[in-house]
C-alpha positions in Angstrom: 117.8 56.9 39.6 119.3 58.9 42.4 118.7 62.7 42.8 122.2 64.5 41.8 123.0 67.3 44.1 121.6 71.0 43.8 122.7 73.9 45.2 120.3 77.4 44.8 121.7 80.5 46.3 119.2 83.2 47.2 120.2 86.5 48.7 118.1 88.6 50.8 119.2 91.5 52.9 121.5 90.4 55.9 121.1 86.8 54.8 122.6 84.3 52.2 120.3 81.0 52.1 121.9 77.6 50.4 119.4 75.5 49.4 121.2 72.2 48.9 118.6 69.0 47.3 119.0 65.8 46.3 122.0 63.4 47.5 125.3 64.8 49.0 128.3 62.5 48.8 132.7 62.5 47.8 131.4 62.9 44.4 130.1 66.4 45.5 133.7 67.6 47.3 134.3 70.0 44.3 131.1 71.4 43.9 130.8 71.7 47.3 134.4 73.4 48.0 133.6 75.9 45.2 130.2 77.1 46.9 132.2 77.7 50.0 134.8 79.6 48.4 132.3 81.6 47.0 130.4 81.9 50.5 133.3 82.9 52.3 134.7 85.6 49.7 132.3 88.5 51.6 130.6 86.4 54.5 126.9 87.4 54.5 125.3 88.3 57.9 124.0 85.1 58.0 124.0 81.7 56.3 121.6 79.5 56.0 122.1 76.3 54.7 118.7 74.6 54.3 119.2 70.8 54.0 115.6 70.3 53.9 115.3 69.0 50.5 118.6 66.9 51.3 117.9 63.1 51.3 121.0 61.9 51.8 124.6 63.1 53.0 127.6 61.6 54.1 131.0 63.2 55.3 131.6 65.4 52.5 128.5 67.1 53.6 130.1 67.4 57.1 132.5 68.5 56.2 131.1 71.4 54.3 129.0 72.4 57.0 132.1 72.9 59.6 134.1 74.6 57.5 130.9 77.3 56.6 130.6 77.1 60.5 134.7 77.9 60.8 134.3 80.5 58.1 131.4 82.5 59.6 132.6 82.9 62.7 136.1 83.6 62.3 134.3 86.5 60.1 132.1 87.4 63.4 128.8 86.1 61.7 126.3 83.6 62.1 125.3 80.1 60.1 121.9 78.2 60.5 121.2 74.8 59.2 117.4 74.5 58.5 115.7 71.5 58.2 114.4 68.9 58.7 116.7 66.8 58.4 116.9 63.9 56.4 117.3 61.1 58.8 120.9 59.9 57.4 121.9 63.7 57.7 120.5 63.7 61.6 122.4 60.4 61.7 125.6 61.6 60.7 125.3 64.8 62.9 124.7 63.1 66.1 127.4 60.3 65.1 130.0 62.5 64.8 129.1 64.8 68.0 128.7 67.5 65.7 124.7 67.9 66.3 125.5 70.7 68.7 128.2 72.6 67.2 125.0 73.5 64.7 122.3 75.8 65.1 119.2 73.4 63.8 115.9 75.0 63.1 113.5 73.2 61.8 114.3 69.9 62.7 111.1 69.0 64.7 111.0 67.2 68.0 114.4 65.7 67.8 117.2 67.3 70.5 
C-alpha cells in the first residue's frame, strides 16, 4: 500500500516547520492549497518545509513549494526545504531548473 500524504505543523519561535511524509501527488492539490493558505495568512519568520520523510513527489509538490517560496518573500521572509531528498523529489527539482531557486539543507553531497 502506498504511504498517503501527512502534513505536521510545528511552531517554534521565529520559525513554522512543515513536515510533509509519505507520497505527494494531484490527489494532494487540495490538501496542499489549504496548508498554504493557512501558511501565508501571518508568514512566520521562516518556513521550513522538511521533505525528508517524503518518498515521492510530482508537480503538485512543485508547485507547492514555489508558491510558499512566492509567498515568503513577497512577505520579506525566508523558506528552507530540508531534506534529504527523496531521489524522485531531487529529480523533479533539478528537472524543472527549480533546484536553485530553493534553499536545500540537508540534502547531502548532491549540488
Amino acid at each position: 500500500m502506498v504511504p498517503s500524504l501527512q502534513l505536521d505543523t510545528r511552531v517554534a519561535l521565529g520559525c513554522t516547520t512543515l513536515v510533509i511524509s509519505g507520497e505527494c501527488d494531484q490527489d494532494d492539490v487540495e490538501v496542499l492549497e489549504r496548508a498554504l493558505a493557512t501558511l501565508v495568512e501571518d508568514p512566520p519568520p521562516a518556513l521550513v518545509v522538511d521533505v525528508s520523510r517524503l518518498l515521492f513527489g510530482d508537480s503538485a509538490l512543485l508547485h507547492f513549494l514555489l508558491s510558499a517560496q512566492r509567498a515568503q518573500t513577497a512577505a520579506g521572509r525566508r523558506l528552507e526545504v530540508r531534506g534529504p531528498l527523496a531521489p524522485s523529489v531531487e529529480r523533479l527539482l533539478r528537472e524543472t531548473g527549480t533546484y536553485a531557486a530553493f534553499t536545500i539543507t540537508g540534502a547531502g553531497d548532491a549540488a
